[in-house]
N, C-alpha and C positions, 0 to 999 in steps of 0.2 A: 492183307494187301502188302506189308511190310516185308514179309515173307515173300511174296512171289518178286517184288521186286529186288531181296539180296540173293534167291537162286539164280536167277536168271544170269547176273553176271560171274557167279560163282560160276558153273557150269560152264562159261564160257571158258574164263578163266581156266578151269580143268583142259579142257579140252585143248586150251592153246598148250599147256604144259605138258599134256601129253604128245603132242604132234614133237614141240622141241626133245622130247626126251628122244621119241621114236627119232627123229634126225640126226642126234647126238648119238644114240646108241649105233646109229648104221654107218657112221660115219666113224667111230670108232671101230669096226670090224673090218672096215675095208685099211684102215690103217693099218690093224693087226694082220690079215692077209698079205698087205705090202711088204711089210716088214716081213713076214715067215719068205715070201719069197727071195727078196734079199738076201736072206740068210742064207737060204739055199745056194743062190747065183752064188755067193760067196764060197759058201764051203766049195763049191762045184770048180771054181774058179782055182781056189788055197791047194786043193788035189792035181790040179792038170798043173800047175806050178810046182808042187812035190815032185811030181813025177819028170816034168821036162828038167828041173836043176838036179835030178837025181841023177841023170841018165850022162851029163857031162861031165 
């Protein structure tokens, strides 16, 4: 009986930590997506500025 009663919230326990992990792990991708685009608008950005002060 001692047993069914420290699975039970064990189990629970897993499961809540796995939900936060999966929310932390998705939530971390979409930051890294943000950022690579970023990067891009930037570089995108750094280029059409080379080129317009080149040209004066």
């Amino acid at each position: 009986m001692a047993n069914r009663e420290l699975k039970r919230p064990l189990g629970q326990s897993c499961q809540k930590k796995e939900k936060e992990y999966k929310e932390a792990l998705e939530s971390f991708n979409e930051k890294n997506k943000e950022k690579a685009r970023l990067g891009t608008t930037f570089s995108d950005s750094s280029s059409f500025f080379d080129l317009f002060l080149g040209s004066c």
